[in-house]
MARVEXKOL-12098 format. One line per field, with one value per residue: x, y, z of N, C-alpha, C, O in turn; residue number from 1; chain. Coordinates in Angstrom, 1 decimal. Atoms other than C-alpha are relative to their C-alpha. Example, Ala and Ser with C-alpha at 12.3 -4.5 7.8 and 13.67 -1.06 7.14 Angstrom:
2
n_east: 0.9; -0.9 $
n_north: -1.2; -1.1 $
n_up: 0.0; 0.0 $
ca_east: 12.3; 13.7 $
ca_north: -4.5; -1.1 $
ca_up: 7.8; 7.1 $
c_east: 0.9; -0.8 $
c_north: 1.2; 1.1 $
c_up: 0.0; 0.8 $
o_east: 1.9; -0.3 $
o_north: 1.2; 2.2 $
o_up: 0.7; 0.9 $
sekol: 1; 2 $
ronu: A; A $
This chain:
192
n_east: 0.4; 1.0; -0.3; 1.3; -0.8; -1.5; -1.1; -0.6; -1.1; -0.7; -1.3; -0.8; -0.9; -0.9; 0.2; 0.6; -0.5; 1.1; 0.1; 0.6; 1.6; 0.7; -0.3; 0.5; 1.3; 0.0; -0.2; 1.2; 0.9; 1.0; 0.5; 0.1; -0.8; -0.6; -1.0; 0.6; -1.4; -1.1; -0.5; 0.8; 0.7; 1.7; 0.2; 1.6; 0.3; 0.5; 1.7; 1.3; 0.8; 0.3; -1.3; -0.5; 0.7; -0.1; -1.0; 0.2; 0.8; -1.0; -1.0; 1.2; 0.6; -1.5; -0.6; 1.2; -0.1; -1.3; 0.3; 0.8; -0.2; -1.3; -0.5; -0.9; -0.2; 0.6; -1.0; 0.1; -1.1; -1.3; -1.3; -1.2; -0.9; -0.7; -0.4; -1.3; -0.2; -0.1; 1.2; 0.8; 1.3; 0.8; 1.0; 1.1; 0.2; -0.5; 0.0; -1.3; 0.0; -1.0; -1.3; -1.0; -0.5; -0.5; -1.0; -0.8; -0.4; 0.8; -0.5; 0.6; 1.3; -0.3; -0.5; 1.0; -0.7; -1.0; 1.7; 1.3; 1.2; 0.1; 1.0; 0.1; 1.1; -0.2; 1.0; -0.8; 0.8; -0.1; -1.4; -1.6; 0.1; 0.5; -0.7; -1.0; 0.0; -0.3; -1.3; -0.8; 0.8; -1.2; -1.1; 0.3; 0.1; -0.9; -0.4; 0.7; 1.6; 0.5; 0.7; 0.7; 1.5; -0.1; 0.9; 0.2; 1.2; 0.2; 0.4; 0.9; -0.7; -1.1; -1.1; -0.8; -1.3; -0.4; -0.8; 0.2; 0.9; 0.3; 1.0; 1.6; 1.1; 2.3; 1.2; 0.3; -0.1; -0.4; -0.3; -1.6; -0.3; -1.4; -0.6; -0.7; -1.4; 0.9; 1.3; 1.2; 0.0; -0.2; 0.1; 1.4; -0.2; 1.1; -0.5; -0.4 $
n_north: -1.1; -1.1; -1.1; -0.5; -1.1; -0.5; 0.1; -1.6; 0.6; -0.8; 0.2; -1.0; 0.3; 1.2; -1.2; 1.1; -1.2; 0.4; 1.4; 1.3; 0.1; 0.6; 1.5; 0.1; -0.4; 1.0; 1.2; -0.1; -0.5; 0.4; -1.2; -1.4; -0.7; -1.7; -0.2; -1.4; -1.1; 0.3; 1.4; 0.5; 0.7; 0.0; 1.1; -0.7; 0.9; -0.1; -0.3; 0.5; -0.4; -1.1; -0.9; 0.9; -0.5; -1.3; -0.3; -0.2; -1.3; -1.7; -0.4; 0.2; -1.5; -0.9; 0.6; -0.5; -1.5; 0.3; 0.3; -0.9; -0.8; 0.6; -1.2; 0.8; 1.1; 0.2; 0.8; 0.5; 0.0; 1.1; -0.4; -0.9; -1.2; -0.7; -1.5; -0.6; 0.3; 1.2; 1.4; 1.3; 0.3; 0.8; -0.2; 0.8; -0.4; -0.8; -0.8; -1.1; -0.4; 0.2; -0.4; -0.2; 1.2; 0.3; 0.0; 0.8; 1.3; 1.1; 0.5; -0.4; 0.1; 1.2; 0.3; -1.0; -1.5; -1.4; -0.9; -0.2; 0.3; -1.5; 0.4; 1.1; -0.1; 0.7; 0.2; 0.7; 1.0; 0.6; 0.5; -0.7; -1.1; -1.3; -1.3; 0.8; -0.4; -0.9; -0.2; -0.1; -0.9; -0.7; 0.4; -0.5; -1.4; -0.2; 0.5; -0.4; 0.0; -1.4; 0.5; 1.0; 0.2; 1.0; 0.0; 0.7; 0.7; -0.1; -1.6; -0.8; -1.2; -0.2; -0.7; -0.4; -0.4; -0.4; -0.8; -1.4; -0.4; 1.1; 1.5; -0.5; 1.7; -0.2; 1.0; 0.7; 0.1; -1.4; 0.5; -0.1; -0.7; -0.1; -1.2; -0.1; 0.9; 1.2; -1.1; 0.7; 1.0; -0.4; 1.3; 0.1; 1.1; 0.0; 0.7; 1.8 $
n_up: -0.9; 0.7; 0.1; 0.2; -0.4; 1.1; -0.9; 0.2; -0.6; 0.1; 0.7; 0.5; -0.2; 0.7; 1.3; 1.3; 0.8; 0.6; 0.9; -0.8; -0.2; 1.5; 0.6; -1.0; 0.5; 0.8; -0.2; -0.5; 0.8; -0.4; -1.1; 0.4; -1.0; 0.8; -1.1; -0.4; 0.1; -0.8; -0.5; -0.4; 0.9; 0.0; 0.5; -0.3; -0.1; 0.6; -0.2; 0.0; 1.1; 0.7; 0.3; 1.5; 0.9; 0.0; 0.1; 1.2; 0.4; -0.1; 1.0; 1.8; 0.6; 0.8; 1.4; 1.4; 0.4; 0.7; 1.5; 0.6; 0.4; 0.4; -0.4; -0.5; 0.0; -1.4; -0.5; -1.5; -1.6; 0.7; 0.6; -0.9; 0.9; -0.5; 0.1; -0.4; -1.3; -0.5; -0.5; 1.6; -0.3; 1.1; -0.4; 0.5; 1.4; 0.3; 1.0; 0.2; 1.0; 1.4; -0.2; -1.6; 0.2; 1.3; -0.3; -0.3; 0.9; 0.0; -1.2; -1.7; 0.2; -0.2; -1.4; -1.1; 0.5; -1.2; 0.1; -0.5; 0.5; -0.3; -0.6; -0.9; -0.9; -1.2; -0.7; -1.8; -0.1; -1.3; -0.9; 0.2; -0.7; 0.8; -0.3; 0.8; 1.0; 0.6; 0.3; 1.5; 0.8; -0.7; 0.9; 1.4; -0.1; -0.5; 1.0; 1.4; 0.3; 0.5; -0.3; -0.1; -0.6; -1.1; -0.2; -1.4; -0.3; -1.8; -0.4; 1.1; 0.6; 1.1; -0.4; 1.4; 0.1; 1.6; 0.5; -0.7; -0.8; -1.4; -0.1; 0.0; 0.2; 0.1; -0.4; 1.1; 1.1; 0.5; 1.5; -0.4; 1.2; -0.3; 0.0; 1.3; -0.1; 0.9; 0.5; 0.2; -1.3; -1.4; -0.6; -0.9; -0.6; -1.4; -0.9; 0.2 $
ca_east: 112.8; 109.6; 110.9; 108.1; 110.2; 113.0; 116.7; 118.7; 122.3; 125.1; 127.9; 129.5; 132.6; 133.0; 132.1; 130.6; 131.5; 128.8; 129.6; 129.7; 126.5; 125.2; 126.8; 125.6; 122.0; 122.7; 123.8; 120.9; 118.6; 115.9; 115.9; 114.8; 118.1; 119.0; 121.3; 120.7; 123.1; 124.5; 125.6; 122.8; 122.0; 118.0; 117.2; 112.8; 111.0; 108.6; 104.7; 101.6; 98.9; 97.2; 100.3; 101.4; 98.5; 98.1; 101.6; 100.9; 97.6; 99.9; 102.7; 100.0; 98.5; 102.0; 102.7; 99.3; 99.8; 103.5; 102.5; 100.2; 102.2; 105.8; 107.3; 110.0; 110.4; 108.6; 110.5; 109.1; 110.0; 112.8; 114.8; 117.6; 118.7; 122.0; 121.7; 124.3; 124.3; 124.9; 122.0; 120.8; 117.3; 114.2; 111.1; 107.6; 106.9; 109.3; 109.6; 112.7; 112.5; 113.7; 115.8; 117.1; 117.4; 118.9; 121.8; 122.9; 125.0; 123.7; 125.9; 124.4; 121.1; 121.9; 122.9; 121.3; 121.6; 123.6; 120.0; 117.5; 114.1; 112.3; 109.5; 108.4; 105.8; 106.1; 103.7; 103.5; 102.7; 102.3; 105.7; 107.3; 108.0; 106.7; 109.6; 112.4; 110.4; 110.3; 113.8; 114.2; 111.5; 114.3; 117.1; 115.5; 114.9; 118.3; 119.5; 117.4; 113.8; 111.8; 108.1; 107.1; 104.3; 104.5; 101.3; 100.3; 97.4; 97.7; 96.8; 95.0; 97.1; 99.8; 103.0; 104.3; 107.4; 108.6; 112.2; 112.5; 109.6; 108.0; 106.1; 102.3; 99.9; 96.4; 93.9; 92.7; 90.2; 92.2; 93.0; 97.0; 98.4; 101.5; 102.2; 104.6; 106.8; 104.0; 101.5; 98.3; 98.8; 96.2; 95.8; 92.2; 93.1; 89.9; 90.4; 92.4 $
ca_north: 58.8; 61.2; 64.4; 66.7; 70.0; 71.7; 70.8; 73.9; 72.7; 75.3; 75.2; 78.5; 77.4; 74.7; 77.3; 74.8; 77.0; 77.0; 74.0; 72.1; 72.8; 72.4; 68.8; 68.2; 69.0; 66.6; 63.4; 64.2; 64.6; 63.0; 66.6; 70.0; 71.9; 75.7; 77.4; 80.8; 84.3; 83.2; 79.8; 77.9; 74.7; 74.1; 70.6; 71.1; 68.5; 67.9; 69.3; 68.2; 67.8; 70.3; 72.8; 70.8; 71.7; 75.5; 75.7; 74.7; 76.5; 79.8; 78.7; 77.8; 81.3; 83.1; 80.6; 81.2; 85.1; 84.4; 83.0; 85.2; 88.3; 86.2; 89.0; 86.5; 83.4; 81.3; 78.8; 75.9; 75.6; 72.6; 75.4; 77.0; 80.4; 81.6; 85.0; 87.8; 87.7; 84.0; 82.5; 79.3; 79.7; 77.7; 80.0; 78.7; 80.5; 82.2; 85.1; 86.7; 89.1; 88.3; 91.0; 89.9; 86.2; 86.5; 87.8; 84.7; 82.1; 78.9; 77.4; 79.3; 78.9; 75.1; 74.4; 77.0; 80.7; 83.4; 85.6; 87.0; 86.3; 90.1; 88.2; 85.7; 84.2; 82.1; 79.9; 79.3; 75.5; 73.9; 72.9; 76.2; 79.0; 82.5; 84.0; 81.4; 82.7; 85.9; 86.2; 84.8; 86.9; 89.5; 87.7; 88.3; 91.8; 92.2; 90.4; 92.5; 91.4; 94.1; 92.1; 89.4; 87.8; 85.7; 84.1; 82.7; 80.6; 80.1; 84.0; 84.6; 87.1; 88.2; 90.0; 92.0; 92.6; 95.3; 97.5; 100.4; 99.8; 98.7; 95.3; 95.9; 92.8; 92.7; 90.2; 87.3; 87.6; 90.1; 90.4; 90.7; 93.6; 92.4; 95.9; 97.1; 94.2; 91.5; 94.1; 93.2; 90.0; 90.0; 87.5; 86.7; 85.0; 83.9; 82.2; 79.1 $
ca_up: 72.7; 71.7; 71.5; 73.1; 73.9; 72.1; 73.7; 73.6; 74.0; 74.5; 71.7; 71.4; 72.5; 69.9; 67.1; 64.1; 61.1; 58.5; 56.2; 59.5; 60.5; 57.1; 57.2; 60.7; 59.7; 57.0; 58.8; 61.1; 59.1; 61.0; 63.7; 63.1; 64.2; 64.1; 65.9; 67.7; 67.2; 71.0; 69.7; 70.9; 69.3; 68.8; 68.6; 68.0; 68.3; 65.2; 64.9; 65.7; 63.1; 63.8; 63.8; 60.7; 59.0; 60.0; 59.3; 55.7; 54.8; 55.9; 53.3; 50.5; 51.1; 50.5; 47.7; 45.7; 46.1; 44.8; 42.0; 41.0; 41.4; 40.9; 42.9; 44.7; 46.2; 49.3; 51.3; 54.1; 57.7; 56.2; 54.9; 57.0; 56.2; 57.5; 58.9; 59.2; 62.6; 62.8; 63.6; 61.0; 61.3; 59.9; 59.7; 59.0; 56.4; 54.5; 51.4; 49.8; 47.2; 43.3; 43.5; 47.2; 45.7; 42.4; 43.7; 45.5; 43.7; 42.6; 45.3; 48.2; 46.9; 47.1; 51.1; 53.6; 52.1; 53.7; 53.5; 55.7; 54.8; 53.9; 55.3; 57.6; 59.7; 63.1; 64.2; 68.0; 68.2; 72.0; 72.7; 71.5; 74.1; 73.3; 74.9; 72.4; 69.6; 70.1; 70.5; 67.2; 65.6; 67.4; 65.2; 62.1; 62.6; 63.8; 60.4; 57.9; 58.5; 56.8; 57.8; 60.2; 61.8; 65.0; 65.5; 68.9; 68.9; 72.8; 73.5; 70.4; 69.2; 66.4; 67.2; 63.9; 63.6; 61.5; 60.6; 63.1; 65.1; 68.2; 68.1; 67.2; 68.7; 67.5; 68.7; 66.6; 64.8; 62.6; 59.0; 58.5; 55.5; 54.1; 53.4; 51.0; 51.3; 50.0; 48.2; 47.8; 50.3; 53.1; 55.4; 57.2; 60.5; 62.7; 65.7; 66.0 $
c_east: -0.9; 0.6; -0.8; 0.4; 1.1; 0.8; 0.6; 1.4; 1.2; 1.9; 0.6; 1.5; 0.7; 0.0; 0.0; 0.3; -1.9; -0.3; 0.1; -1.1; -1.3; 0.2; -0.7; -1.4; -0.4; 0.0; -1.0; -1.4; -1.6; -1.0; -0.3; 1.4; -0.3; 1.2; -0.2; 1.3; 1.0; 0.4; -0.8; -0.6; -1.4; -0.3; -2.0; -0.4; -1.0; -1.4; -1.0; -0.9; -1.0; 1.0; 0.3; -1.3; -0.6; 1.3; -0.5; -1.3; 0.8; 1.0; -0.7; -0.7; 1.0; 0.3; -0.7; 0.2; 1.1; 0.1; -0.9; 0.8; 1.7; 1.5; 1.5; -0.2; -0.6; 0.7; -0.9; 1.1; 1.4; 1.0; 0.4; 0.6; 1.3; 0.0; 1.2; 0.1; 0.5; -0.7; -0.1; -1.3; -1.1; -1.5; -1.3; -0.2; 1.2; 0.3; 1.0; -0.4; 0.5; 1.4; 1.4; 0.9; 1.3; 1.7; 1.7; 0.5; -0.8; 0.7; -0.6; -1.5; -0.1; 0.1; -0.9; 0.6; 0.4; -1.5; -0.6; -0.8; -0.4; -1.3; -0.2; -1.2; 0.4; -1.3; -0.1; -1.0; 0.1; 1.0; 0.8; -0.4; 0.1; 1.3; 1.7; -0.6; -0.2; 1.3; 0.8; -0.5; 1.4; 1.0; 0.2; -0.2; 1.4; 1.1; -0.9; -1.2; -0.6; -1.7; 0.0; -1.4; 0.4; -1.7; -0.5; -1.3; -0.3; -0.7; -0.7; 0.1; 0.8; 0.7; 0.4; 0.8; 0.8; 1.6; -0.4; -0.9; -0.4; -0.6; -1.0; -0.5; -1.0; -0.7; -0.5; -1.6; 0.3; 0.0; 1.3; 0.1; 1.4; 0.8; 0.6; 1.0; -0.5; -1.1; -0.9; -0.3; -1.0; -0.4; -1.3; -0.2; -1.5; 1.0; 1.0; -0.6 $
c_north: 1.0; 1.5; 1.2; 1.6; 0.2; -0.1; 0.6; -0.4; 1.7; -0.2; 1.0; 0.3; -1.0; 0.6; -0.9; 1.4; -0.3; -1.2; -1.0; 0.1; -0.6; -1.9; -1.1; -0.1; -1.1; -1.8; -0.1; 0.3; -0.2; 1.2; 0.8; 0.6; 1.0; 0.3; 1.7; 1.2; -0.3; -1.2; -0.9; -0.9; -0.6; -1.2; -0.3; -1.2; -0.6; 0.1; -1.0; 0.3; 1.1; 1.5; -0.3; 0.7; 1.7; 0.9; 0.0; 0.4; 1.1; 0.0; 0.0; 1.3; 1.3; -0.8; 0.8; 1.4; 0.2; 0.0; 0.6; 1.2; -0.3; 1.2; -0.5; -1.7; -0.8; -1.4; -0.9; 0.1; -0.7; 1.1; 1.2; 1.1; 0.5; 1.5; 0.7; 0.1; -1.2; -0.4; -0.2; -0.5; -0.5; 0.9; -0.8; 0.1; 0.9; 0.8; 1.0; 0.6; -0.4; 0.5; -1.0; -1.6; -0.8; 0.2; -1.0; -1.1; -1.6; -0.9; 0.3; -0.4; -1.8; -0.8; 1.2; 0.8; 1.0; 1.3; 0.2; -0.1; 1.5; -0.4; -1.6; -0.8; -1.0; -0.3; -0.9; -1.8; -0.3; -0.1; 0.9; 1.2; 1.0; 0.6; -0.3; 0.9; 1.3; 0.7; -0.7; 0.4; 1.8; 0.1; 0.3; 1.1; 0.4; -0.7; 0.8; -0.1; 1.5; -0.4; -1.2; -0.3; -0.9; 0.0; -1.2; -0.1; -0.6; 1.0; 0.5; 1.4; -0.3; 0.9; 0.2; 0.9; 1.0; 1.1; 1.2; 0.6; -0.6; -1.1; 0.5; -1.7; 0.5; -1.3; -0.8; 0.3; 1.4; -0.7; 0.8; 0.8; -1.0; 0.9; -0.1; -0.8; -1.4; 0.4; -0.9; -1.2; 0.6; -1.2; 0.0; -0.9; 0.0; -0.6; -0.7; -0.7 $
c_up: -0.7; 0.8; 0.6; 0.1; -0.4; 1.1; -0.5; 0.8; -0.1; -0.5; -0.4; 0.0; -1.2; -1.2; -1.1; -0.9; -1.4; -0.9; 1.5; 0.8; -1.1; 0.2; 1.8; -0.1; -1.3; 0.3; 1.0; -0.5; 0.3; 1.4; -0.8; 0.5; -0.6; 0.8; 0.2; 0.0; 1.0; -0.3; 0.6; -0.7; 0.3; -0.4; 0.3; -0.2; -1.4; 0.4; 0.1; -1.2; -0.2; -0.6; -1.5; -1.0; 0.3; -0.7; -2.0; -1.0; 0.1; -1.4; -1.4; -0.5; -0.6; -1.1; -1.3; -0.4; -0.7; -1.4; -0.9; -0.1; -0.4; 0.1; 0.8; 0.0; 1.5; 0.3; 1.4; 1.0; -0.5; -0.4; 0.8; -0.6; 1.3; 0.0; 0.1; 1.3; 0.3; 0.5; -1.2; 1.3; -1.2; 0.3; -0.4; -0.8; -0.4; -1.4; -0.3; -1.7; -1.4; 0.0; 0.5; -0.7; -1.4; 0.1; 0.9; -1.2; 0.2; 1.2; 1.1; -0.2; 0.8; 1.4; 0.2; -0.8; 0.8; -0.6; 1.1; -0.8; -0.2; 0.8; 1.0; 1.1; 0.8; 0.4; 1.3; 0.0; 2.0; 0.7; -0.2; 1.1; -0.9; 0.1; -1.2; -1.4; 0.1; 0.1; -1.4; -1.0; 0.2; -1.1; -1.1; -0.3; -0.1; -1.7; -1.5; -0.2; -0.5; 0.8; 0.3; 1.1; 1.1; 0.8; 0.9; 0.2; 1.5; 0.4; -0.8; -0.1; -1.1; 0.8; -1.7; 0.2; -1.2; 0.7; 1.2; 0.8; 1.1; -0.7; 0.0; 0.5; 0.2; 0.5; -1.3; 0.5; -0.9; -1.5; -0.1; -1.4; -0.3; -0.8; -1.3; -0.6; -0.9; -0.5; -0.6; 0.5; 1.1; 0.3; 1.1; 0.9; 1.0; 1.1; -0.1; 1.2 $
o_east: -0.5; 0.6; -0.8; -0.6; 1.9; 0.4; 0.7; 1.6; 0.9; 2.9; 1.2; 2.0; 1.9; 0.9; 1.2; 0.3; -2.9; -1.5; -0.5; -1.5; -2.3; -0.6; -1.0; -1.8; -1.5; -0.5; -1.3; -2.3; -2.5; -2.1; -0.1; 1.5; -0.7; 1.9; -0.5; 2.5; 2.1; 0.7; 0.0; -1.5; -1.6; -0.4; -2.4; 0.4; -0.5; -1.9; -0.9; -0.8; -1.4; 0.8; 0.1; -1.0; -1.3; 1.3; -0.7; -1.1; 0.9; 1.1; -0.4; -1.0; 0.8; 1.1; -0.3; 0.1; 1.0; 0.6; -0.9; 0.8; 2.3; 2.3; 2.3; -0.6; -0.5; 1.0; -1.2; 2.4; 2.4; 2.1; -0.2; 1.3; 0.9; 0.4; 2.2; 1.3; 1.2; -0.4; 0.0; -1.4; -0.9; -2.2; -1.1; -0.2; 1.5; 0.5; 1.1; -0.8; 1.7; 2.5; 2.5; 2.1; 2.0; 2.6; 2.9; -0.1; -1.4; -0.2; -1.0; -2.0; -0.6; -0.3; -1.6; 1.7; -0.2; -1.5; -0.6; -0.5; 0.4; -1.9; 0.5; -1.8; 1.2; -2.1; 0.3; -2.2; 0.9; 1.2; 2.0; -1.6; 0.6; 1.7; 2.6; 0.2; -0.2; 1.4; 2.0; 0.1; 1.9; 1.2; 1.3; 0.1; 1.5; 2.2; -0.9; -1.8; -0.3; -2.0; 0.1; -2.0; 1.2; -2.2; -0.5; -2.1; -1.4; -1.8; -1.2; -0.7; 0.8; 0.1; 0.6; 0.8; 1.3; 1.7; -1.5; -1.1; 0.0; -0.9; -1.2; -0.2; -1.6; 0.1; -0.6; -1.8; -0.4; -0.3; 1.5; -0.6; 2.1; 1.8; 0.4; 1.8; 0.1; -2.1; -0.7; -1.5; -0.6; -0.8; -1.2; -0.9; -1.8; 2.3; 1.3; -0.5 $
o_north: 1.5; 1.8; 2.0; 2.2; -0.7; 0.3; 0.5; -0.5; 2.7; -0.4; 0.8; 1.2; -1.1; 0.2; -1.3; 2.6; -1.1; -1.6; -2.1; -0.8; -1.3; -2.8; -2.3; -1.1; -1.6; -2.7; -1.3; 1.0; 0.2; 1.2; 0.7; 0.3; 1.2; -0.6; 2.5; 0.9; -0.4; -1.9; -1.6; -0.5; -1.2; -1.3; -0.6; -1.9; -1.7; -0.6; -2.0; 1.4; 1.6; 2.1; 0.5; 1.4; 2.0; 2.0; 1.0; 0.5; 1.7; 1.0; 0.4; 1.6; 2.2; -0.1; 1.4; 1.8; 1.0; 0.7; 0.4; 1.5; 0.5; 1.5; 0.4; -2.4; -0.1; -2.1; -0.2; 0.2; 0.0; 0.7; 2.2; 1.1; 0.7; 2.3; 0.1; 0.2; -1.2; -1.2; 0.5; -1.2; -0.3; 0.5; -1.8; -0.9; 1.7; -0.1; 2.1; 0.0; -0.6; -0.1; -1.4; -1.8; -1.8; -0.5; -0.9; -1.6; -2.1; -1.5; -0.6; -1.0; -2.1; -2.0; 1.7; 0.7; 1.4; 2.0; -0.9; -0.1; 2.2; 0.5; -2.6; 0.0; -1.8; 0.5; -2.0; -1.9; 0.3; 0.1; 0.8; 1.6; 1.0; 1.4; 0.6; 1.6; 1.7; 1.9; -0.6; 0.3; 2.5; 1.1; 0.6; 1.4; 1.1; -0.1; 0.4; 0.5; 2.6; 0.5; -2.0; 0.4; -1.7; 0.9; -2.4; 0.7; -0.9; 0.7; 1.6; 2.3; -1.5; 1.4; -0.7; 2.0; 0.6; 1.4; 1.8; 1.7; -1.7; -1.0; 1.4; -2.8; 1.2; -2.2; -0.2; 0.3; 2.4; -1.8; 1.8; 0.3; -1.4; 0.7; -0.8; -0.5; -2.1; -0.1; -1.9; -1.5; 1.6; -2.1; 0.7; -1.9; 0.9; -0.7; -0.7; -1.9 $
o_up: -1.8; 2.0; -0.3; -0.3; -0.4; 2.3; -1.7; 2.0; -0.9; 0.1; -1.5; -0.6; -1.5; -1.9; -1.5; -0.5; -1.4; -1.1; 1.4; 1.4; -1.0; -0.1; 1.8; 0.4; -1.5; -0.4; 1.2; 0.1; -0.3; 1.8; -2.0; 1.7; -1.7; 1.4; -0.6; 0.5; 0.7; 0.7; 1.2; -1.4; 1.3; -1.6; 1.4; -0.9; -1.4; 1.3; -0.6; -1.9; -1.3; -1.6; -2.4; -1.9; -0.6; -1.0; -2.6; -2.2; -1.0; -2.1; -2.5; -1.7; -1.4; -1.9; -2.3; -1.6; -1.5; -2.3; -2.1; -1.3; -1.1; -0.7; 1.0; -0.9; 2.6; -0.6; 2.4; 1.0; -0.4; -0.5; 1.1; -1.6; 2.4; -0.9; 0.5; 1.4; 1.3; 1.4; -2.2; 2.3; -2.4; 1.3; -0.9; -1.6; 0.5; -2.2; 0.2; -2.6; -1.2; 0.0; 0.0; -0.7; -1.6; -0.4; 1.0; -2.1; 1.1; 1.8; 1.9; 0.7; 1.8; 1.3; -0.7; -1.2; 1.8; -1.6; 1.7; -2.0; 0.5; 1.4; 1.0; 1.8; 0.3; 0.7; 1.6; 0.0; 2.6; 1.9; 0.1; 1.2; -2.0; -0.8; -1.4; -2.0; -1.1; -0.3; -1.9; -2.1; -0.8; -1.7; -1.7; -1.5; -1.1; -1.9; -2.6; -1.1; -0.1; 1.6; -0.6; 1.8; 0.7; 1.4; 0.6; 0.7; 1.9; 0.9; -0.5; 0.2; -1.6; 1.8; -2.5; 0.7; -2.3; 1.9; 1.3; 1.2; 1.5; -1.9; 0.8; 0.0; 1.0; 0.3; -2.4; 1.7; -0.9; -1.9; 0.5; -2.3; 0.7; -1.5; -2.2; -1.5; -1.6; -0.1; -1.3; 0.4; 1.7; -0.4; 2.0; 0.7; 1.8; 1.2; -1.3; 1.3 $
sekol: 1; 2; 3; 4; 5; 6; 7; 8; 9; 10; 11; 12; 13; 14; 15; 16; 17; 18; 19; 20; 21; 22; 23; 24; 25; 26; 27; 28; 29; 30; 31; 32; 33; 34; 35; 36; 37; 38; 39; 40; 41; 42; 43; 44; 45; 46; 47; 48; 49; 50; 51; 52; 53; 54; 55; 56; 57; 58; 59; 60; 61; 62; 63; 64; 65; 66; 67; 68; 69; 70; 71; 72; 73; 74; 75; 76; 77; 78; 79; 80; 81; 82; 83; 84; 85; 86; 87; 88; 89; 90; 91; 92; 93; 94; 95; 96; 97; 98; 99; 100; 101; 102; 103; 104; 105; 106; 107; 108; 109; 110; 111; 112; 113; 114; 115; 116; 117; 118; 119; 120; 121; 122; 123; 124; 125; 126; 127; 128; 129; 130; 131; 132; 133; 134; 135; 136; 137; 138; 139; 140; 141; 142; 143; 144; 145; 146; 147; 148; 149; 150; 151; 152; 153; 154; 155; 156; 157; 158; 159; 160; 161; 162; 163; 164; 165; 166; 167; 168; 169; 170; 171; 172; 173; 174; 175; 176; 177; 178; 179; 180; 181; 182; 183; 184; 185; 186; 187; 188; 189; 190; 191; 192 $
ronu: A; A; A; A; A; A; A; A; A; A; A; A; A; A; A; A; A; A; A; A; A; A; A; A; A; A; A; A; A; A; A; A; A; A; A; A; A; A; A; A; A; A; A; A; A; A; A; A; A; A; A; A; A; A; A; A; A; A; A; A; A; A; A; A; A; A; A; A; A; A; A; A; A; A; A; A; A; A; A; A; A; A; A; A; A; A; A; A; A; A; A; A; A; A; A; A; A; A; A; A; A; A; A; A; A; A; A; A; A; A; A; A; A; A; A; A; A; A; A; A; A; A; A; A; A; A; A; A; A; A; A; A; A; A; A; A; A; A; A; A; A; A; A; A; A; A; A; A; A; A; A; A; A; A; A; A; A; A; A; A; A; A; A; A; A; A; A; A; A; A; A; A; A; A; A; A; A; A; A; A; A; A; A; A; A; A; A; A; A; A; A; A $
């Protein structure tokens, strides 16, 4: 069966605890899953090439600045962070502080981490709804996000998401700060 649209099953009842979702994610290893704060399991279908490759230009431009200022840590979509809310989510791109990281055990590091990301970026591919992701741009906020980006190449826009504020969307072609949180990070998006 080709997968072309995320199947959004409803498991709040059966309450998967976090090692069984971990291990669930494990013997499936062939899906994307998450699972959303209401209990909602996300079975996504996998990207298209071009998605696939916008997706990882984006994590190569947070890597390289990484490495250069070696200020934390950057993470692909593949890796599930358990938030404090309960959602186990997989962002596109993702950036945790030194500090924020050091303080987990090598165990949690190891399986999904009980972390918010302090950063994040979302990229809307074809098959994902605006309104799925921005309720899990939502999630992350709602879990500690400090900065993210939700970038919707349908509308040729950005949605940034920050700590205690409304939603700003600018129009592509912009150039993105990542503020005080990824200093000296900027990002120069034209079109898509």
């Amino acid at each position: 069966m080709m997968l072309t649209k995320p199947i959004i099953l409803n498991i709040k009842n059966v309450g998967l605890s976090d090692e069984q979702f971990y291990q669930l994610c494990q013997v499936n290893d062939q899906w994307r899953l998450e699972e959303t704060a209401k209990g909602e399991l996300i079975i996504m279908p996998p990207v298209g090439a071009i998605s696939g490759n916008r997706e990882s230009e984006l994590n190569g431009l947070v890597w390289l600045w990484n490495r250069q200022t070696k200020l934390g840590k950057v993470f692909s979509s593949s890796t599930v962070f358990i938030l404090p809310n309960g959602g186990k989510r997989s962002p596109d791109v993702a950036w945790i502080s030194n500090q924020r990281w050091n303080r987990l055990t090598l165990e949690e590091k190891e399986t999904f981490a009980p972390i918010c990301p302090d950063f994040v970026i979302e990229l809307r591919s074809r098959t994902d709804s605006l309104h799925q992701l921005q309720t899990k741009m939502q999630e992350y906020l709602n879990s500690g996000l400090k900065l993210g980006w939700l970038i919707n190449s349908q509308n040729q826009q950005v949605e940034i998401y920050r700590q205690n504020q409304p939603v700003e969307i600018v129009s592509l072609p912009t150039t993105l700060s990542g503020e005080n949180i990824l200093s000296g990070f900027d990002l120069e998006l034209s079109k898509f």
